[in-house]
N, C-alpha and C positions, 0 to 999 in steps of 0.2 A: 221762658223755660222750654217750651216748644219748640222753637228754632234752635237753641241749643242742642235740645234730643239729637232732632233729624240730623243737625250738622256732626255730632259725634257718631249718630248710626252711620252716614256716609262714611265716615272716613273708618267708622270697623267695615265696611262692607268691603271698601275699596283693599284693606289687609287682606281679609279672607281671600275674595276676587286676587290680588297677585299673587300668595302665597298657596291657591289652589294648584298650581301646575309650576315648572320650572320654565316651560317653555311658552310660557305666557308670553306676548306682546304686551310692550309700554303703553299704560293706563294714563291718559292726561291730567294730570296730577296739580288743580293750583296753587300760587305759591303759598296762600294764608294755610292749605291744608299741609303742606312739605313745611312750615314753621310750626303749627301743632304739633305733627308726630316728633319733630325733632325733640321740642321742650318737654316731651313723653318720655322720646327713647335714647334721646344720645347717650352715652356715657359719660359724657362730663356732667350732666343733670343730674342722673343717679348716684355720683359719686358726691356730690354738694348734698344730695336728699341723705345721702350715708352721714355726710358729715355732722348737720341739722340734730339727726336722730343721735347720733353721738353728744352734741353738745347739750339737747336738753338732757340726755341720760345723765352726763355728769351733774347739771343744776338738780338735778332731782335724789344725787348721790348727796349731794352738798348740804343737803335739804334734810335729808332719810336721815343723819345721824343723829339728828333731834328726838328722834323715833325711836322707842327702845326697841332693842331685835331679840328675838324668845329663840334659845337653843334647848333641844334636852339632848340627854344620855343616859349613859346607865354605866358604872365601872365594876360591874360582879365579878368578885372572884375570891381564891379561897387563902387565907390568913393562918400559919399556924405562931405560936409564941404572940408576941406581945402588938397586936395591929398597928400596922404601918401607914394605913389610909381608911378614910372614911368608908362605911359599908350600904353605900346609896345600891340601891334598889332601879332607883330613876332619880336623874336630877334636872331641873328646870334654871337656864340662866338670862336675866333681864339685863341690859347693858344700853347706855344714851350719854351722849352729850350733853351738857347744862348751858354749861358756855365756856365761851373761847373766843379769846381777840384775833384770832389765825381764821378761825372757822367765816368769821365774818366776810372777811376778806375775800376767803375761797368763793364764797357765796357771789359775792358783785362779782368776782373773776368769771364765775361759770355762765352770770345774768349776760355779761357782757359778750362772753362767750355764742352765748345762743342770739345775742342781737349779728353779730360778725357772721354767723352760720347761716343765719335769714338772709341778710344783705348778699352774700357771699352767693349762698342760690340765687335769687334774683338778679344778682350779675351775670352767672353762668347763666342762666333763662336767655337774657340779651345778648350774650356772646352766643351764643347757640341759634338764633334767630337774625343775626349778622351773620354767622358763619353761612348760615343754609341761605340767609339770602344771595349773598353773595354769590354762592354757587349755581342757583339755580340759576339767578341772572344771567351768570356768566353760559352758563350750561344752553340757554334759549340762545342767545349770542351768537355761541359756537354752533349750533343746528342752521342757523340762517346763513350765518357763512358757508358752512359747507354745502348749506343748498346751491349758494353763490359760487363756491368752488369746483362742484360738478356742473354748472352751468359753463363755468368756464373752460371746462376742459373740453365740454363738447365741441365750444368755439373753436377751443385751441383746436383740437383734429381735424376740424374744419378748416383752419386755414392752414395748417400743412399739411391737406389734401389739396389745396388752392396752390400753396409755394409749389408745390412736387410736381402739379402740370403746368406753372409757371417758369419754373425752372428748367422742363422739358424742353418747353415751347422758344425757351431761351430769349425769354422776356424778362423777367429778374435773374440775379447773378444768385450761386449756390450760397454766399453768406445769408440773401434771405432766408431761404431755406435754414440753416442751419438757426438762424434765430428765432423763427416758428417752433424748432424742436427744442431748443431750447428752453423758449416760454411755457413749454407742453412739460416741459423736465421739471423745471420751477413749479409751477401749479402739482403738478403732483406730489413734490416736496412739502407744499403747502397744506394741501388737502389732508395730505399721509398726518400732518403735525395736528390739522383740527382735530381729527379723526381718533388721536391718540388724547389729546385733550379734552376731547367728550369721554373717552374711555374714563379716562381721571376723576370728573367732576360729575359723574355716574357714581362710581362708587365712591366718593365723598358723601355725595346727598344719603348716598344708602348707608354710609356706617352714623352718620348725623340721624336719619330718620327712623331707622330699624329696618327698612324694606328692602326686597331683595336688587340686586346689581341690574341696572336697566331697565326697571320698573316703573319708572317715574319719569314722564315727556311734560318738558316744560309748556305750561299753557300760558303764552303772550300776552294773553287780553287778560289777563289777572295780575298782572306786574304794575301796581299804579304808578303815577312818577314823586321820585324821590322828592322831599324837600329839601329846598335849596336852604338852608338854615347857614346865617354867616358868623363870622367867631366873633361879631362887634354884639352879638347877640350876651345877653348875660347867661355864662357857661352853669349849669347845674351839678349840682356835687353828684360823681354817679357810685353805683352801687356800689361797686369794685374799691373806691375809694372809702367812701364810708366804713365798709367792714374792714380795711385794714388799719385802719384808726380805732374803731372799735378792738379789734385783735389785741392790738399795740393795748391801750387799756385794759384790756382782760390781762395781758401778760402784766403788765404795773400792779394790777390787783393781787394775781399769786406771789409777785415777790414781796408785796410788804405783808403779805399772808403767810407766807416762810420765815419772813424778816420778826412776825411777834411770834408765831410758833418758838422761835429758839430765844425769847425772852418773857414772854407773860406768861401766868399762870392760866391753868383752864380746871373749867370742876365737871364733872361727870357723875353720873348716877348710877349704881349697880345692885342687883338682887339675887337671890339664890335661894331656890328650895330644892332640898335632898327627901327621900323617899329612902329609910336606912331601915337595916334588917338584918341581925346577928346569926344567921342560919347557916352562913356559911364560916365564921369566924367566931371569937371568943371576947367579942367586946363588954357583952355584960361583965364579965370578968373583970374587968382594969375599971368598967365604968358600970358604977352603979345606977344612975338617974339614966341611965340609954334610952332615949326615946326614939319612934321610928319617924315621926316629923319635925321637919328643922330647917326652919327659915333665918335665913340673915340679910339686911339690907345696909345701906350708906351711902354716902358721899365721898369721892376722891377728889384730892384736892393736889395739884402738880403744877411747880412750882421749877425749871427746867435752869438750872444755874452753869453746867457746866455740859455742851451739846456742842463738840468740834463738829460733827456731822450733820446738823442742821444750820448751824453756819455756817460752812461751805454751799450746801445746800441753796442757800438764802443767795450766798453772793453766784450761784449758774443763775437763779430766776432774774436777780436783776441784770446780767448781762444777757439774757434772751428778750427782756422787756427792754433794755436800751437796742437791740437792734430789731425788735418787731416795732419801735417807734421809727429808729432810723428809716427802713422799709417803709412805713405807712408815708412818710415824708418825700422819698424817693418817686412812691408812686404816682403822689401829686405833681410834681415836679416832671416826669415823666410823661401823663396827659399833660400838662400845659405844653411843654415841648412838642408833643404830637399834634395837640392844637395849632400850633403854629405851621409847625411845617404842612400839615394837613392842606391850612389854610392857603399857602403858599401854591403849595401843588392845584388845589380846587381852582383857582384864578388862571394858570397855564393850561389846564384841562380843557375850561372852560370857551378859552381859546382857540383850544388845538379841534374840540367839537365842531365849534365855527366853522373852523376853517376847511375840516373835514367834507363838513352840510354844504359847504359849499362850492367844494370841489365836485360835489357829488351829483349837486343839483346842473353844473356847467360839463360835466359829463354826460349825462339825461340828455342837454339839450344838443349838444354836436352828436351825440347818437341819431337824434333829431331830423339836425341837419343834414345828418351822412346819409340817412333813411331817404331826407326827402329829395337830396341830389341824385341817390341813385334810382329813385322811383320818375322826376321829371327832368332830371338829367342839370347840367351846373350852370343852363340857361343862359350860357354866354355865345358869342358866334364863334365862329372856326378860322379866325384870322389866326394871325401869329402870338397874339396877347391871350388867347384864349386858355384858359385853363385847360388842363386835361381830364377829360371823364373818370370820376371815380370808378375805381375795382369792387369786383365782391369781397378783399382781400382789406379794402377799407373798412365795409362794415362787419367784418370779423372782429378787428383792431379796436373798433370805437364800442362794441361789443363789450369786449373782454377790457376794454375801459373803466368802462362806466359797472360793469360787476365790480370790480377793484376797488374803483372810489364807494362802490355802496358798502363792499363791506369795510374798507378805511374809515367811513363814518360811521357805522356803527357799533367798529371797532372802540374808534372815541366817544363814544356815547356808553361804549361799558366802562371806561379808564373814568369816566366822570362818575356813572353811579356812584362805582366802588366806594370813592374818595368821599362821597356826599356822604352815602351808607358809614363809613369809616368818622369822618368827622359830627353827624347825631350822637356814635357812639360815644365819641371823646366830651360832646357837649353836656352828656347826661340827656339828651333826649331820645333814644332808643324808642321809647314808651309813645312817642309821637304817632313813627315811624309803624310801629304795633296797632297802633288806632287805627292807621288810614287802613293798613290789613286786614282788621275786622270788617269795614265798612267795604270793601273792594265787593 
């Protein structure tokens, strides 16, 4: 429970701390705590917490009729000639359901109900928890790159500061030139779009987490690595699915709820005490025995034979229960299909990261090589087979390379989380994924 504490005091401290000024700088934020605040504050969480407390409200409606409910009143007022209503003072009215073949029904409808609404949250929990991971992942990504991108722009100026007194010197023709600016053009097209895409995935985390716009720098070393989970694996029924099969049930339960409502009979109980009083009126008049207390109780008993409007009634609920079934059917079908293709995509991914890392890593090394050629030169003699001595203009080039290929690969190394992250969810194991988070 202790660790608990402290880890919830941290993450109030870290609210108050960003929410103290606007012009705060970004608080390093790791990812397990950017997936707490979110299962706190998104609005898709509080709108499933709304729905929860709606649906036990109604079980507890369904419930309450059994319960007689106590009204009073009072109807004073003044009678001349012969009274036309009783002369209560105050009156007390008891009223309950007994039974009913309808009522039953509603009952498992509403039980069923509030299973759907549980489930239903605990889906949006995990869709909320995918959604923010995803982002932040993505969000660290994009900060690396663009570290990668202003590196390379530096290059880039660099070497068309190189082309420009090469070009003078009329040692390269102006097309180099023109392709140095170029590349210098590109990269800044590139940059301009991470830059706008951090903007994005900034305020995503902040409307998923509650915290203000900018707030929140992804922390690297908190990112565990995903589990590689395959679809040969035995898939789990996830939340999302359950409660719409559940739903679909609860709606089956209200229509054969409507369906005996407009044929069986139901009994009920009712009571009444009046508090009557001739003061104002002429009742001892017409009625000799007038007393001022007077209790009546019984039984109602109804019996509903001819109800056009409860049988229409009965046939919307069952065409809303044949397509909340339809629906709960679809969506199974749906994940499996995502399974699939999920699975598909994971294997070319998987691939494309390969081959990424390894572009990446034979970029590193001819950076290497171009390094160590121009430091002891390309150690060949000066016949006519001789190579030509590398430029500074080379290792600009093999520079601005090997940046490219780094962030190419771990370009492909977000394209593969995502797809991992994406396919737990479709597997039902979300819940995994959450554990290794704890434990980070």
């Amino acid at each position: 429970m202790s660790g608990l504490r402290v880890k919830a005091a941290a993450q109030a401290l870290l609210a108050l701390t960003v929410a103290a000024g606007p012009a705060l700088l970004p608080a390093q934020v790791t990812l397990t705590t950017a997936v707490d605040l979110a299962q706190r504050n998104s609005a898709a969480v509080k709108l499933a917490q709304a729905d929860l407390q709606k649906a036990n409200a109604v079980l507890a409606q369904t419930l309450d009729v059994y319960i007689p409910s106590l009204t009073i009143g009072s109807t004073v007022g003044y009678s001349i000639g012969f009274p036309t209503g009783q002369p209560s003072v105050a009156n007390a009215q008891f009223q309950s359901l007994v039974f009913s073949f309808a009522q039953r029904q509603y009952t498992k409808a509403a039980r069923a109900g509030v299973q759907a609404a549980t489930l239903s949250l605990k889906d949006t929990l995990e869709q909320a928890a995918l959604d923010t991971s995803s982002a932040y992942i993505e969000l660290d990504t994009v900060n690396r790159e663009l570290d990668a991108a202003h590196q390379q722009e530096a290059l880039t100026d660099h070497l068309v500061t190189i082309e420009q007194e090469r070009t003078e010197a009329g040692v390269d023709p102006l097309s180099d030139l023109l392709d140095a600016r170029l590349t210098a053009a590109e990269l800044k097209v590139k940059r301009l779009h991470l830059e706008a895409r951090a903007a994005t995935l900034s305020k995503q985390l902040a409307v998923l987490t509650g915290m203000p716009v900018g707030s929140i720098a992804p922390d690297h070393a908190s990112i565990p690595e995903i589990p590689a989970v395959k679809s040969e694996e035995i898939p789990r029924t996830t939340a999302g699915i359950e409660s719409s099969g559940l739903l679909a049930q609860s709606k089956q339960f209200q229509a054969r709820g409507d369906q005996l409502a407009a044929s069986r009979p139901q009994i009920s109980f009712g009571a009444q005490y009046n508090l009557d009083s001739d003061a104002l009126n002429n009742y001892s008049t017409f009625f000799k025995n007038f007393t001022p207390n007077n209790v009546a109780f019984g039984f109602s008993f109804q019996l509903p034979l001819f109800d056009r409007g409860q049988r229409d009634k009965s046939k919307q609920s069952a065409a809303d229960a044949l397509r909340a079934t339809i629906e709960a059917e679809q969506a199974r079908e749906q994940n499996d299909i995502q399974i699939a293709s999920l699975t598909g995509n994971l294997r070319e991914l998987d691939a494309l990261a390969e081959v990424a890392s390894l572009k990446q890593q034979i970029a590193d090394e001819q950076l290497k090589s171009v390094l160590a050629q121009l430091e002891l030169g390309n150690g060949a003699s000066s016949g006519p087979a001789a190579q030509p001595q590398l430029s500074p203009k080379a290792e600009q080039l093999a520079r601005i390379d090997e940046r490219q290929k780094f962030e190419d690969s771990i370009d492909a190394a977000l394209d593969l989380a995502k797809a991992r992250l994406n396919l737990l969810r479709a597997l039902g194991h979300m819940e995994d994924w959450l554990a290794e988070l704890r434990t980070k």
